[in-house]
SERO-869776 format. One record per residue (C-alpha): residue number from 1; residue in three letters; z, x, y. Coordinates in Angstrom, 2 decimals, always signed. Example, Ala and Ser with C-alpha at 12.3 -4.5 7.8 and 13.67 -1.06 7.14 Angstrom:
+-----+------+---------+---------+---------+
! pos ! code !       w !       u !       v !
+-----+------+---------+---------+---------+
!   1 !  ALA !   +7.80 !  +12.30 !   -4.50 !
!   2 !  SER !   +7.14 !  +13.67 !   -1.06 !
+-----+------+---------+---------+---------+
***
This chain:
+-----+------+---------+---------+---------+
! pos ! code !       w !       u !       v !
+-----+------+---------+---------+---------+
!   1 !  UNK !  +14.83 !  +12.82 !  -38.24 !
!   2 !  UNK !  +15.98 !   +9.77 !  -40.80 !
!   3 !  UNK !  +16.46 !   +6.57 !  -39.68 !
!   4 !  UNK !  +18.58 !   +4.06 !  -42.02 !
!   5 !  UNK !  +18.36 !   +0.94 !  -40.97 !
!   6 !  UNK !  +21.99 !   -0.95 !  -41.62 !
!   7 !  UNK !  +20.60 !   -4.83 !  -41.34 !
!   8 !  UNK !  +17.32 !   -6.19 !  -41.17 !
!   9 !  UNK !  +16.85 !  -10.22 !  -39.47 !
!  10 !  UNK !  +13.60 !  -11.70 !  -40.45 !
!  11 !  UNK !  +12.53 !  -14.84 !  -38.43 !
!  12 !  UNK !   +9.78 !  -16.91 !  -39.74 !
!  13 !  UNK !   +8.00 !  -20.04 !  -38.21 !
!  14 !  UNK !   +5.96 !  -22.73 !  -40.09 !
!  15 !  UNK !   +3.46 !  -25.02 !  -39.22 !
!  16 !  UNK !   +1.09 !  -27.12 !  -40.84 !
!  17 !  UNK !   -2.35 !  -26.33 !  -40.91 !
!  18 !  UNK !   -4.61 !  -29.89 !  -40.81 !
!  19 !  UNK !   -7.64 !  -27.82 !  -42.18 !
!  20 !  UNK !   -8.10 !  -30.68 !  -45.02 !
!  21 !  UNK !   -7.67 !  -33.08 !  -42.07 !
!  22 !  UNK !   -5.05 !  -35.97 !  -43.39 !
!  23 !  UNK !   -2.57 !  -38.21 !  -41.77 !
!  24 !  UNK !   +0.82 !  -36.57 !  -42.46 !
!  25 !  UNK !   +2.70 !  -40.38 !  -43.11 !
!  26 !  UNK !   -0.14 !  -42.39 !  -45.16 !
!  27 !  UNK !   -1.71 !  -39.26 !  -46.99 !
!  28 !  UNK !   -5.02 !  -40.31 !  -46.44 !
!  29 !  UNK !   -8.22 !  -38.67 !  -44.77 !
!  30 !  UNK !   -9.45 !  -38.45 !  -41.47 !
!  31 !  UNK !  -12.70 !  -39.95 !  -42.50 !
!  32 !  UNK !  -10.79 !  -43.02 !  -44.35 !
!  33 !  UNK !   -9.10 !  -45.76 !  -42.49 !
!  34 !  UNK !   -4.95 !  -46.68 !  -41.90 !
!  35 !  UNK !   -4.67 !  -49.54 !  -43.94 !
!  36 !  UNK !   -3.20 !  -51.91 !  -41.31 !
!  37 !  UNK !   -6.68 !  -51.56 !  -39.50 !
!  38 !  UNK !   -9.04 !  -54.43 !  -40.44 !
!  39 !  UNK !  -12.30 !  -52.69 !  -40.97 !
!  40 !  UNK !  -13.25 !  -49.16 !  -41.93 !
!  41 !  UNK !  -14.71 !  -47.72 !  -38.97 !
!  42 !  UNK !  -12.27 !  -48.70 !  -36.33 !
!  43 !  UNK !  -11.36 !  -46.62 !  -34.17 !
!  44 !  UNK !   -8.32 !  -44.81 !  -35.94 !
!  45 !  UNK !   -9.06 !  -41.33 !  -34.77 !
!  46 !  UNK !   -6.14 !  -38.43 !  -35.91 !
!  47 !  UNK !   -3.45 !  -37.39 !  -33.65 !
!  48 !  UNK !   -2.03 !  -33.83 !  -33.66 !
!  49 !  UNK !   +1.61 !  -33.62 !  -31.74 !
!  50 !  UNK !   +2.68 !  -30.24 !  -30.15 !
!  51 !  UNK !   +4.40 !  -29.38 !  -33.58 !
!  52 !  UNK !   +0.80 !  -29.02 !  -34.92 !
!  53 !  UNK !   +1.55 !  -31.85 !  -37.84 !
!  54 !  UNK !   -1.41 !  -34.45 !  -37.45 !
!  55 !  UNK !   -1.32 !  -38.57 !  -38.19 !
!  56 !  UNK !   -3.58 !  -41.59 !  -37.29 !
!  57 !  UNK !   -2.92 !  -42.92 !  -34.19 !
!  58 !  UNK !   -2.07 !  -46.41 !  -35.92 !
!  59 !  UNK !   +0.49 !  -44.36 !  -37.92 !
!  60 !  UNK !   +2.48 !  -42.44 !  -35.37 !
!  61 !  UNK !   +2.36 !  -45.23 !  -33.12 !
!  62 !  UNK !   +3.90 !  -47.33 !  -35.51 !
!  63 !  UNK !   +6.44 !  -45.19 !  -36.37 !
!  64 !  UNK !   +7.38 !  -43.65 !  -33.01 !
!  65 !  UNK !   +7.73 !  -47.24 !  -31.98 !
!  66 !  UNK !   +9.88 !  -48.14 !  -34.35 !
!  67 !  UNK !  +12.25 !  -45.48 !  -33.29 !
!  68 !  UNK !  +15.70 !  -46.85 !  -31.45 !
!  69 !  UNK !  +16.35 !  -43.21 !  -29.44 !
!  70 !  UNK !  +14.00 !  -40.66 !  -28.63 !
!  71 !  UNK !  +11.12 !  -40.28 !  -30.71 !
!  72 !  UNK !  +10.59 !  -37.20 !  -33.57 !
!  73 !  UNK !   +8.08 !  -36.16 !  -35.67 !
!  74 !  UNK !   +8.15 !  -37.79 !  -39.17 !
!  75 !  UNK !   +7.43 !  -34.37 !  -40.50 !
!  76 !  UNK !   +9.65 !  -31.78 !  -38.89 !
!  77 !  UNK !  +12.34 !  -34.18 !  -37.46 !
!  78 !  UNK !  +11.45 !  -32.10 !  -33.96 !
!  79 !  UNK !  +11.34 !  -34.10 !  -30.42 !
!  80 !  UNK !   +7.24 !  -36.15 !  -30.71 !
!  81 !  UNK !   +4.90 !  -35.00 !  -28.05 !
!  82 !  UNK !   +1.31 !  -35.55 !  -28.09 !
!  83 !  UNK !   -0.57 !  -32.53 !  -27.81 !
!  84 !  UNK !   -2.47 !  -31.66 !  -25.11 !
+-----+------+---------+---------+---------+
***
């Protein structure tokens, strides 16, 4: 028995993997500091959201509140949760 197949729909999904472990809006690395905080060292820990794309807390705050509507993800424009 032959099968042809006639159409084929691929679906793909991407995510971010934070293996190298840096803030997704300021670039920088987990064991560096947001710039707006006054001394390295404070407390500034990363943030992943239920998209998997991680910031600082100082960044995501900052730009989540400085959302009008409903707050996204910088990255992936999706709805911002904080992961669980």
């Amino acid at each position: 028995m032959k099968v042809n197949i006639l159409h084929w729909h691929v679906v793909a999904s991407w995510t971010w993997d934070a293996q190298d472990e840096t803030c997704g809006i300021c670039r920088l690395a987990s064991d560096s500091y947001f710039p707006d905080c006054k001394l390295p060292g404070d407390d500034c820990p990363l943030i992943w959201g239920q998209c998997n794309h991680v910031f600082h807390l100082h960044c995501i705050l900052k730009c989540v509140n400085s959302q009008t509507s409903q707050a996204h993800c910088p990255m992936c424009r999706r709805e911002w949760h904080f992961k669980d």
